[in-house]
LOKOL-880645 format. One record per residue (C-alpha): residue number from 1; x, y, z. Coordinates in Angstrom, 1 decimal. Example, Ala and Ser with C-alpha at 12.3 -4.5 7.8 and 13.67 -1.06 7.14 Angstrom:
// residues 2
nr:xx:yy:zz
1:12.3:-4.5:7.8
2:13.7:-1.1:7.1
***
This chain:
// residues 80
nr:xx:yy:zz
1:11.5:-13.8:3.6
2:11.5:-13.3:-0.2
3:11.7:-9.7:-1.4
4:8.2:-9.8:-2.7
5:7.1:-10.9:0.6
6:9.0:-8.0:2.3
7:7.7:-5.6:0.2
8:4.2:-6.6:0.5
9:4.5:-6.6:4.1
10:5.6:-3.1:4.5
11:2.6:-1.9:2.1
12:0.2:-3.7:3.9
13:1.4:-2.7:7.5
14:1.1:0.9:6.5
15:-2.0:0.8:4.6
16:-3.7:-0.9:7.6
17:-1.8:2.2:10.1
18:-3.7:4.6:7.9
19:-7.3:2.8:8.2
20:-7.2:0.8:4.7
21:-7.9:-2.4:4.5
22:-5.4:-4.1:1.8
23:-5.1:-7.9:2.1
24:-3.0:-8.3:-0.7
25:-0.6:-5.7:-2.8
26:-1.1:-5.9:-6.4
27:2.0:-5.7:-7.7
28:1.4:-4.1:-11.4
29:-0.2:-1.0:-9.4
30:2.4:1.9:-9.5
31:3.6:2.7:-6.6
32:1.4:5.4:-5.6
33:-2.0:3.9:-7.3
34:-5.3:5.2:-4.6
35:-5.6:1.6:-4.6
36:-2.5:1.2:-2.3
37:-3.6:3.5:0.0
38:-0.3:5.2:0.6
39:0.6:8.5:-0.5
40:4.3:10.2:-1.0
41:5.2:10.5:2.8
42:4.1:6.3:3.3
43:6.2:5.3:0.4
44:9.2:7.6:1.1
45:8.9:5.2:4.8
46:8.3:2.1:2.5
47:11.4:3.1:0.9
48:13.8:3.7:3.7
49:12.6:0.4:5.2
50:13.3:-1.6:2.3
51:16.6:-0.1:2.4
52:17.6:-1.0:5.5
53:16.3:-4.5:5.7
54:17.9:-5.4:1.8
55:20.8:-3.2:2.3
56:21.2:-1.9:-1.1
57:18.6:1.5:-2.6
58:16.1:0.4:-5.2
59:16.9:3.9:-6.5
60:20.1:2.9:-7.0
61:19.5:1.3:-11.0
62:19.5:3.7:-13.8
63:15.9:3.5:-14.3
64:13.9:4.2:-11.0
65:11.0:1.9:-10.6
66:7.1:2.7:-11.5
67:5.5:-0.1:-10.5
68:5.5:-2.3:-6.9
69:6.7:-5.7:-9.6
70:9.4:-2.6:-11.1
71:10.5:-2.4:-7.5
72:10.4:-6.0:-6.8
73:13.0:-6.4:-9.8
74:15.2:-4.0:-9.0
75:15.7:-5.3:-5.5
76:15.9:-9.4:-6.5
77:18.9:-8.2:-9.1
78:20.8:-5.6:-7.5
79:23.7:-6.6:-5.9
80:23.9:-6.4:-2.2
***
């Protein structure tokens, strides 16, 4: 699985946990747009998953992403 797919995934599972109803992640949203449906606690989780399934922290590049395609980056070129 692709690490846009991953990540889209994630946001969707949880959104749908908390009652939303996201088909699709719009990846220029920043990461804690209303229109994800996640607030700080979700994405700390969304985090720590994506950590453990890419092995490397996306907060680990000198400027921490704003946006889910920012995140998407970050992951695709950091070395494992």
């Amino acid at each position: 699985m692709d690490v846009r797919a991953r990540i889209e995934s994630l946001v969707v599972s949880v959104n749908h946990r908390n009652g939303g109803n996201l088909v699709r992640l719009d990846f220029s949203l920043r990461l804690l747009d209303p229109a994800v449906g996640l607030d700080s606690l979700d994405l700390a989780e969304v985090m720590v998953d994506l950590e453990r399934q890419m092995g490397r922290s996306p907060f680990d590049s000198p400027r921490p992403p704003r946006t889910w395609d920012e995140l998407a980056v970050v992951l695709e070129n950091c070395p494992a």
